[in-house]
C-alpha positions as CSV (number, residue, x, y, z in Angstrom):
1,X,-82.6,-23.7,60.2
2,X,-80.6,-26.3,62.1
3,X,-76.5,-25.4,62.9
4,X,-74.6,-25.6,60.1
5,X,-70.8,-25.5,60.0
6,X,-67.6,-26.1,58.2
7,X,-65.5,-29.2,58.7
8,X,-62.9,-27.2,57.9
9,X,-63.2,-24.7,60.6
10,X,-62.4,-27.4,63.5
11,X,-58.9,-27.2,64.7
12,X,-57.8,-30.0,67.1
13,X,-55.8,-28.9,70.3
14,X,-53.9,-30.5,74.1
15,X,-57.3,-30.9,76.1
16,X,-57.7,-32.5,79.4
17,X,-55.6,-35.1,80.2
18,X,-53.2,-34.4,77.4
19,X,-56.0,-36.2,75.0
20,X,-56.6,-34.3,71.3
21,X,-59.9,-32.0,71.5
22,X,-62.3,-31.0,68.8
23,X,-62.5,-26.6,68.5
24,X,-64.6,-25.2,66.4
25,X,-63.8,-21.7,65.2
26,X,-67.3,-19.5,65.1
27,X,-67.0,-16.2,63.4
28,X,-68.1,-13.6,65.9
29,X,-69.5,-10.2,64.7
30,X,-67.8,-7.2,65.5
31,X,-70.5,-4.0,67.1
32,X,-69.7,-2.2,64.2
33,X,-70.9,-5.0,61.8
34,X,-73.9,-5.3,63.9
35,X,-74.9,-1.9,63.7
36,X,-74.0,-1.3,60.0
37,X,-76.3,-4.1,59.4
38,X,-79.1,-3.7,61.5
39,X,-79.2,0.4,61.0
40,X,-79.9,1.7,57.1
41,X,-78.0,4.7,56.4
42,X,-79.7,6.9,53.8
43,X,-77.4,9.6,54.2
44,X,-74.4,7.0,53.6
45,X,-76.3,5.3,50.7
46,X,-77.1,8.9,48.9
47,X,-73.3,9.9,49.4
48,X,-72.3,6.8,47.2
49,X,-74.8,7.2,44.7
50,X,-73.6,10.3,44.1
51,X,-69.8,9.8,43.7
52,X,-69.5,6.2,42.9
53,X,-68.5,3.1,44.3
54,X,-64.9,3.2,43.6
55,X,-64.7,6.8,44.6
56,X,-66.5,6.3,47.6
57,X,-64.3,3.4,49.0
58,X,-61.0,5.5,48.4
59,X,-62.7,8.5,50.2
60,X,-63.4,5.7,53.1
61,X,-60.1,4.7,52.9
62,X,-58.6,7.9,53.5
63,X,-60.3,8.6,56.3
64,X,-59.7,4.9,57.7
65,X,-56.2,5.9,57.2
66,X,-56.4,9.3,58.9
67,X,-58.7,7.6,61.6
68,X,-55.7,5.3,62.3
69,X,-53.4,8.5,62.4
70,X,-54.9,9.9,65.2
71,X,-55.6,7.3,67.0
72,X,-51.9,6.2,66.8
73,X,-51.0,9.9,68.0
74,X,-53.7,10.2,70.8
75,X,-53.2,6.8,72.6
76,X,-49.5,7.6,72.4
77,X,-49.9,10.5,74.3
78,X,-52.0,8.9,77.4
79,X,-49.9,6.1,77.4
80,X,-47.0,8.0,78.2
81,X,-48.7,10.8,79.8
82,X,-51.0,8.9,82.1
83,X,-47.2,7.2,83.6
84,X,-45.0,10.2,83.4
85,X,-47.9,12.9,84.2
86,X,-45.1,15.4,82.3
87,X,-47.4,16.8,79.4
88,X,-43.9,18.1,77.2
89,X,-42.4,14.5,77.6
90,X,-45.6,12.7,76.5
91,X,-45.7,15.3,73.4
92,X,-42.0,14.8,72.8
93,X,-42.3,10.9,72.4
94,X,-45.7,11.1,71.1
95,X,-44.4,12.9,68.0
96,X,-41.0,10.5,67.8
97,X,-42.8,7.4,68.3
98,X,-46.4,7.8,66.3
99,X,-45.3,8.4,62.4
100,X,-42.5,5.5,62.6
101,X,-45.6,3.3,64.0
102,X,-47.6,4.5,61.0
103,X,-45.1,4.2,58.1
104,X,-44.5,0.5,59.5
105,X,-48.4,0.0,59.2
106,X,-48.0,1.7,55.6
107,X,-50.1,4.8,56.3
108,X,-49.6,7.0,53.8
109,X,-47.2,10.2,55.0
110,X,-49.9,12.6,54.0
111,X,-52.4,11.2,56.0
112,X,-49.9,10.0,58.7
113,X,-49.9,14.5,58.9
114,X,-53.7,14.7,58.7
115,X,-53.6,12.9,61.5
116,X,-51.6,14.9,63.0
117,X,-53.1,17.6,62.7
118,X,-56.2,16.6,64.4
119,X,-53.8,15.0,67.4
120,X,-52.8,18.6,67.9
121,X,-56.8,19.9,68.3
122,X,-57.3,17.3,71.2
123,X,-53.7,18.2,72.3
124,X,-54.6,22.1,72.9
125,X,-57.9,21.1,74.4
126,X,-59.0,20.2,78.0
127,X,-59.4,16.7,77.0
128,X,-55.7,15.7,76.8
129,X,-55.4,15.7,80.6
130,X,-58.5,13.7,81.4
131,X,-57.1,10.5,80.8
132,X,-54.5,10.6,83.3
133,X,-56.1,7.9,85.0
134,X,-55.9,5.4,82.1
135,X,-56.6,1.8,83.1
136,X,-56.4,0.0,79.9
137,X,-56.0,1.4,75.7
138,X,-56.7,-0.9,73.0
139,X,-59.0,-3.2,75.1
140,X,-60.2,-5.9,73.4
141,X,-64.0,-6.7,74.6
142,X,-66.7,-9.6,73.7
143,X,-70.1,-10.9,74.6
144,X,-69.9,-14.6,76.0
145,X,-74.1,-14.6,75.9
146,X,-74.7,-12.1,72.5
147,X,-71.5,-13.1,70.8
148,X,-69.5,-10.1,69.9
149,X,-67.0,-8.5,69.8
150,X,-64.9,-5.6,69.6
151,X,-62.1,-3.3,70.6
152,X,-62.4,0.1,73.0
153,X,-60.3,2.8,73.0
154,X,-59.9,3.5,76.5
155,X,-61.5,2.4,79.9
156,X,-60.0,4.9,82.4
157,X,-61.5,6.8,85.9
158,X,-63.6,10.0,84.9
159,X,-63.1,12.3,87.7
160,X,-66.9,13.3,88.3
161,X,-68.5,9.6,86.8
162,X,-65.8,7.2,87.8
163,X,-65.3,4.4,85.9
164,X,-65.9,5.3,82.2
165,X,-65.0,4.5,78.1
166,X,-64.4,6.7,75.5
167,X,-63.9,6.0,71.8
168,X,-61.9,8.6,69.7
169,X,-63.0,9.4,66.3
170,X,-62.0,11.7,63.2
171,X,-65.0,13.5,61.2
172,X,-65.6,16.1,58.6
173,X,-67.8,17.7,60.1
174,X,-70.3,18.0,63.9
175,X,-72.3,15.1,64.0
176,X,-75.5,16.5,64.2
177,X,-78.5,15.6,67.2
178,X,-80.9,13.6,65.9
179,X,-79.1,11.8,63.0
180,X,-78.0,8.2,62.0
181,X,-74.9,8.7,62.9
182,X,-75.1,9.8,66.4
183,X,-77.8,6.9,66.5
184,X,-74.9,4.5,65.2
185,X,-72.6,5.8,67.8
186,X,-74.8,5.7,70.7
187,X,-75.6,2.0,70.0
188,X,-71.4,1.2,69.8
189,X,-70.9,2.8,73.2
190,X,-74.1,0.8,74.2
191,X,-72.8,-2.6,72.9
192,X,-69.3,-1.6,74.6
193,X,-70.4,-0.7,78.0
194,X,-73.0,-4.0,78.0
195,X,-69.8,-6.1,77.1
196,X,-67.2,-5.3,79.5
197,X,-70.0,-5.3,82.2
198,X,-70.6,-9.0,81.3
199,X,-66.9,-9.8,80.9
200,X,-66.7,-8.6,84.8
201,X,-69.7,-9.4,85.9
202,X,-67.8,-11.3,88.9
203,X,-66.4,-8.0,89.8
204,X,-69.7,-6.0,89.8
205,X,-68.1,-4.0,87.3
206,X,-70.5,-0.6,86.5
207,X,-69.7,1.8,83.3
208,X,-71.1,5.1,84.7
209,X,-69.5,7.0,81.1
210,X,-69.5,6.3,77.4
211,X,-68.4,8.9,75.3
212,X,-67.2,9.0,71.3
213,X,-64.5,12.1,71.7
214,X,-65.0,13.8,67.8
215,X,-62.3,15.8,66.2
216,X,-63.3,17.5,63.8
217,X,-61.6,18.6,60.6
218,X,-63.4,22.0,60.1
219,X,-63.4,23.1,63.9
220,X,-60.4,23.1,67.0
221,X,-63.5,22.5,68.8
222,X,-63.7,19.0,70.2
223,X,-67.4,17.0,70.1
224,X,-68.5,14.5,72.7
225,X,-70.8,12.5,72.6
226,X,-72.0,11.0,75.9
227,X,-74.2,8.8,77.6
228,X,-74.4,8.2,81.2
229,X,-77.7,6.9,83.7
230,X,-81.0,5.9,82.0
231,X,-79.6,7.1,78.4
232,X,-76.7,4.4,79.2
233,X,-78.8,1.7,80.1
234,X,-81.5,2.5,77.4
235,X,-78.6,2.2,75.1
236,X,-77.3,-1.0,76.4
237,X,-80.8,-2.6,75.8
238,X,-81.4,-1.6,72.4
239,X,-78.0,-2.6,71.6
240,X,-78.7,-6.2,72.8
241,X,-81.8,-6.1,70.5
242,X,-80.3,-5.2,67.0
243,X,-77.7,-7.9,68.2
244,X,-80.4,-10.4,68.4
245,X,-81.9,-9.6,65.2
246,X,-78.6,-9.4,63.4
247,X,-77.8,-13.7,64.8
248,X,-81.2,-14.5,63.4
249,X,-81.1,-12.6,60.1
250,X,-78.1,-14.7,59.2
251,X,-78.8,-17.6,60.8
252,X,-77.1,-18.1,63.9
253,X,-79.6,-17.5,66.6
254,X,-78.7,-20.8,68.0
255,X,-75.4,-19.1,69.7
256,X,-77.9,-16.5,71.7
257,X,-80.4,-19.8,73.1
């Protein structure tokens, strides 16, 4: 199928020489729309068959909700912590600044507390000092040659591996070996990692670390799930695959030529 696109989707802007310029606006696919596309969830599909629809997208909700909670209180933290390196003050504003963030972003105040909650898990564990060497939170990332996008948690120095990324997630439960959604998870760290490596390609840029930090709602025991070396790169690779299967499923192959 030939491009196709939408008049309405060019927006004309200051180009060279001051003369008007043609843009047009392409949607580009986040990783975690790739992968929900490209990956069938049984377990997810059974869960909704069994509750409902409606049910399940207020269940989702929630845990969007409390998902935004703690991230909210955790980046908090290593932003001030990572500056100040005084673990009481980056508690102190943590806890004055997060909840006013989150009532602004109407997060409701019970699970503005669920979240904090599980803020206070990764608080009392090691983890909440190995981010001192934060170099960016909130980082916006894309593909130039797989067009995607998305946004990471933290890139920051890992003490043994060096430059590494870590995305922090809230779960009911372990995420068990084996499963579809460790699968899911190793393929976002996979499409993260490959992305900032092409965005500083120039540099030589090298992501020795991904990890999804868990905290999980029935245990004060933290779950990470890494990859590093071969596992990394295998990763990468059958990210970039999905990715290509996902442009020509819906047609827009022609951006990966």
């Amino acid at each position: 199928m030939g491009f196709k696109f939408d008049l309405a989707d060019i927006k004309w802007i200051k180009g060279s020489y001051g003369l008007p310029e043609a843009v047009l606006k392409i949607k580009v696919p986040s990783v975690t729309s790739i992968i929900n596309s490209e990956i069938p969830d049984p377990e997810f599909d059974e869960f909704v068959a069994q509750v409902g629809k409606e049910k399940a997208d207020k269940i989702m909700i929630s845990a969007g909700n409390r998902g935004s909670s703690l991230h909210a209180f955790i980046e908090t933290f290593i932003s001030v912590y990572s500056k100040s390196k005084d673990v009481s003050e980056a508690l102190r504003i943590t806890q004055e600044q997060s909840p006013k963030t989150l009532k602004e972003e109407l997060i409701p105040d019970d699970e503005i507390e669920e979240g904090r909650n599980l803020f206070y898990k990764f608080y009392y564990s090691d983890y909440a000092i190995q981010f001192v060497e934060m170099l960016a939170l909130e980082m916006p990332i894309y593909s130039s040659t797989l067009f995607y996008r998305g946004k990471l948690d933290i890139l920051y120095n890992d003490k043994l591996f060096g430059l590494s990324i870590t995305d922090f997630k809230s779960s009911n439960g372990r995420i068990k070996k084996g499963s579809i959604k460790e699968l899911k998870h190793f393929l976002q760290l996979g499409g993260y990692a490959g992305a900032i490596e092409e965005m500083y390609k120039e540099k030589n840029l090298k992501i020795n670390k991904a990890s999804i930090l868990c905290v999980d709602k029935q245990s004060d025991i933290l779950q990470e799930i890494t990859l590093s070396g071969v596992n990394l790169t295998d990763y990468k690779e059958k990210f970039k695959t999905i990715c290509k299967q996902f442009h020509i499923k819906n047609n827009t192959e022609y951006l990966i030529k």
